[in-house]
C-alpha positions as CSV (number, residue, x, y, z in Angstrom):
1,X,-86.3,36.6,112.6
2,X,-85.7,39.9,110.1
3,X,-86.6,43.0,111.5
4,X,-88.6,45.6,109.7
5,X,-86.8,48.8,109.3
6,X,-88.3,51.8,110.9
7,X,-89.2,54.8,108.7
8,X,-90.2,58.0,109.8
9,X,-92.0,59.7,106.7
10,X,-92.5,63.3,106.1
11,X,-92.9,66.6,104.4
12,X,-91.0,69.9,104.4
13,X,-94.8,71.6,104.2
14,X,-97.6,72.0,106.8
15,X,-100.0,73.0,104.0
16,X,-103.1,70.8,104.0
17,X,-103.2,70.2,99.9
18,X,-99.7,70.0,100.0
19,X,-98.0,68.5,96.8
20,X,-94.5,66.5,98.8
21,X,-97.3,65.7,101.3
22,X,-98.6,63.8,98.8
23,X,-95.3,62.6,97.1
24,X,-93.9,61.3,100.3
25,X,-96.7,59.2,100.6
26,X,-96.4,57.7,97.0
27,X,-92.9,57.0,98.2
28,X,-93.9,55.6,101.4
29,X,-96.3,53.1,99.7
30,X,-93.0,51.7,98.2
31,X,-91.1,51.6,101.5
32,X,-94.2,49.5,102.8
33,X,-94.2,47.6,100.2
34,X,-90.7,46.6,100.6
35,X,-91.4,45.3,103.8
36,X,-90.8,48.6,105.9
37,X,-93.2,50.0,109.0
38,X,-93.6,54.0,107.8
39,X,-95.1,56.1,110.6
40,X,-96.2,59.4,109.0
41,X,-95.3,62.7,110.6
42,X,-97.4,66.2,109.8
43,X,-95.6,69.0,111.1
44,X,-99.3,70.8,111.2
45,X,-100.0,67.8,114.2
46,X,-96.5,69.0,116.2
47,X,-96.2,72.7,115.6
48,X,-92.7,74.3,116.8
49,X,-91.8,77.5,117.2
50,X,-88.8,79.3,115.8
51,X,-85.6,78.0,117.2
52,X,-84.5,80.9,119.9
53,X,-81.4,79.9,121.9
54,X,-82.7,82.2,124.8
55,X,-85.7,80.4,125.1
56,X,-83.9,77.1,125.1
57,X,-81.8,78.2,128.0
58,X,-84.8,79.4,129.9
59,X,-87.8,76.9,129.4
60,X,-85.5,74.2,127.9
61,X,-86.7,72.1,124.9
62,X,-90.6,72.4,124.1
63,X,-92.7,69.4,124.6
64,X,-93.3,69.3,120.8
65,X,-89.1,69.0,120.3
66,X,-88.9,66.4,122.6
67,X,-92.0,64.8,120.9
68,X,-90.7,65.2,117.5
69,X,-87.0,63.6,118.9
70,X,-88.4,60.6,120.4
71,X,-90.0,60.2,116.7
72,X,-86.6,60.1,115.1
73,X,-84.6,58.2,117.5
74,X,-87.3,55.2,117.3
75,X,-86.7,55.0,113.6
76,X,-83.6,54.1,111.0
77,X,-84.9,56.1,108.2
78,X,-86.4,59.4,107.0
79,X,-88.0,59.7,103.8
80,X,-88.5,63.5,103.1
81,X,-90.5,65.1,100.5
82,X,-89.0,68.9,100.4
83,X,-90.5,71.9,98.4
84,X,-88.1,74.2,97.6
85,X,-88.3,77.6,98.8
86,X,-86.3,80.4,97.0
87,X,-83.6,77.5,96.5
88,X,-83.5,76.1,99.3
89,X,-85.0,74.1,101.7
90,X,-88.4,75.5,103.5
91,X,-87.9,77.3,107.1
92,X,-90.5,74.9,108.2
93,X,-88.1,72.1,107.6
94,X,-85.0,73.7,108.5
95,X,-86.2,74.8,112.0
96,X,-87.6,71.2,112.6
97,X,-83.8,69.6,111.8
98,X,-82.1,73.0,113.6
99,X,-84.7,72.0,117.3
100,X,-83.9,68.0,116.7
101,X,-80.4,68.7,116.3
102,X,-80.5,70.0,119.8
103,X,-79.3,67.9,122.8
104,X,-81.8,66.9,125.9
105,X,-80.1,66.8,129.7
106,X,-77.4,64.6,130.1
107,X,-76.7,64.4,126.0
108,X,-73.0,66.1,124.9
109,X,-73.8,68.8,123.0
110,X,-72.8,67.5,119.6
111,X,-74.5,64.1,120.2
112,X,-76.9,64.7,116.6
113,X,-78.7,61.0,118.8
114,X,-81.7,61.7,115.9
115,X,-79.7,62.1,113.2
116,X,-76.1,60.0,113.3
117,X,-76.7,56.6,111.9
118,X,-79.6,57.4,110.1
119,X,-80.6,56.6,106.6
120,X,-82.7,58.8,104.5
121,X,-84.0,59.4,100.8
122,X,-85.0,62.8,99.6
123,X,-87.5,64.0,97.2
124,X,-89.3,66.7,95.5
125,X,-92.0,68.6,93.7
126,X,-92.8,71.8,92.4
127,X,-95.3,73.1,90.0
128,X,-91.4,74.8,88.5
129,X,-89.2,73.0,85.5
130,X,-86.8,71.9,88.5
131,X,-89.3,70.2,90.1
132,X,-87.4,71.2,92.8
133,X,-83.8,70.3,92.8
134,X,-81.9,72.8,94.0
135,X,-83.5,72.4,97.6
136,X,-82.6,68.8,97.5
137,X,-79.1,70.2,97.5
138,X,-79.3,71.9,100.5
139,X,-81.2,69.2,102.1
140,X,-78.5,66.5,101.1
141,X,-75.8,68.8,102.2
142,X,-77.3,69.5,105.5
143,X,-78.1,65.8,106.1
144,X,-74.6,65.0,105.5
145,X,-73.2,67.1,107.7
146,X,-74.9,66.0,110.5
147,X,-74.4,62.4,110.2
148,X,-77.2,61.0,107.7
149,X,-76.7,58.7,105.3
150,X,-78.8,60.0,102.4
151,X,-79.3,57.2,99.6
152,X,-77.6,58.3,95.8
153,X,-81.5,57.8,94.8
154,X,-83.3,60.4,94.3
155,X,-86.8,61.8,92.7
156,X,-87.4,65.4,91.6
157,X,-91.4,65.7,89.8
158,X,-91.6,69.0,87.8
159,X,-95.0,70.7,86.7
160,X,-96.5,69.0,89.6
161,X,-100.0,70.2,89.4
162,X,-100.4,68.2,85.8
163,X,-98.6,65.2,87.9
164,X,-101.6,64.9,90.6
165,X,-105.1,64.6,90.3
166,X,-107.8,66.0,93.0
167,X,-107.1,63.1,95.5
168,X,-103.2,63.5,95.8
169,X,-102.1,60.5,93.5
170,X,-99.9,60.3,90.5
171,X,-101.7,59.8,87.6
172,X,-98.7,58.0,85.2
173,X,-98.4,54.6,86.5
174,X,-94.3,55.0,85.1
175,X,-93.8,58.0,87.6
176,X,-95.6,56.3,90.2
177,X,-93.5,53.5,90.1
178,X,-90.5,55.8,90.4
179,X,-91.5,57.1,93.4
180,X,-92.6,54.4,94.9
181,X,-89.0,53.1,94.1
182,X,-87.5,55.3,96.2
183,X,-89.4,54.4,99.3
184,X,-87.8,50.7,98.2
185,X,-84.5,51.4,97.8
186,X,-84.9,53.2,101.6
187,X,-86.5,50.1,102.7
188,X,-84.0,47.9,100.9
189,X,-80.6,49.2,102.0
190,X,-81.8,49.7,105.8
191,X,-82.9,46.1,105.9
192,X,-79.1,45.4,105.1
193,X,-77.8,47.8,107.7
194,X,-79.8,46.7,110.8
């Protein structure tokens, strides 16, 4: 019996109408499709406050950290949808990686347990000509460094606001299969890996 990788599907933006909220789910669609389980994760649902190594060492990790770890270690994969903020990735995003990156009692401190081993695909969108690429830089870079995998694939959706109608979907059946392609590949090359 095969089993279904695990991917945890996401978006570098707590805002409702957000446009990689939307694009990670195209993407995630794809991942299904390839035979994947997705379980989708909206950091509005599991707010976290600003990583503050003094109140780490006095409270230790806040219930929504050790929420949002347990996510992550049940699951292979992450498939991210990042805006890009000034370049970069979004604090929102960066804090959520910087708190998850953090060990629990009786971990080493460099354990990374949510992300080494992991497999992820990145994407992006912006209403910009970049359709957000340089984040996806950071992100990869980041990623890397702290033991994820993160596929060669990759989607970047410029002028998003011509890209998606009212209800959040694509409306150019081409670009909707591209996306959705990505959630594949993810699907694909962790099915080969567990």
């Amino acid at each position: 019996m095969t089993t279904s990788p695990k991917i945890l599907a996401f978006a570098g933006s707590a805002r409702e109408a957000s446009l990689n909220k939307y694009l990670v789910q195209v993407a995630a669609q794809g991942a299904k499709n390839a035979g994947a389980q997705v379980t989708d994760l909206d950091f509005r649902d599991l707010p976290l406050p600003l990583y503050d190594q003094d109140l780490e060492a006095k409270e230790g990790l806040p219930e929504n950290v050790l929420k949002l770890k347990t996510l992550m270690k049940e699951h292979q994969g992450f498939l991210i949808a990042s805006p890009e903020y000034n370049s970069s990735v979004t604090p929102l995003l960066k804090n959520a990686i910087d708190w998850a990156s953090r060990p629990e009692p009786g971990e080493p401190p460099l354990a990374l347990t949510c992300f080494k081993n992991k497999v992820a695909a990145i994407l992006s969108t912006s209403p910009g000509g970049l359709g957000g690429l340089r984040g996806l830089v950071h992100l990869r870079s980041i990623l890397g460094n702290i033991g994820v995998l993160v596929i060669p694939q990759q989607k970047t959706i410029p002028n998003a606001f011509q890209v998606f109608n009212e209800q959040g979907q694509i409306q150019d059946p081409d670009l909707q299969a591209d996306v959705e392609q990505i959630g594949a590949q993810l699907a694909t090359v962790l099915a080969k890996l567990i």
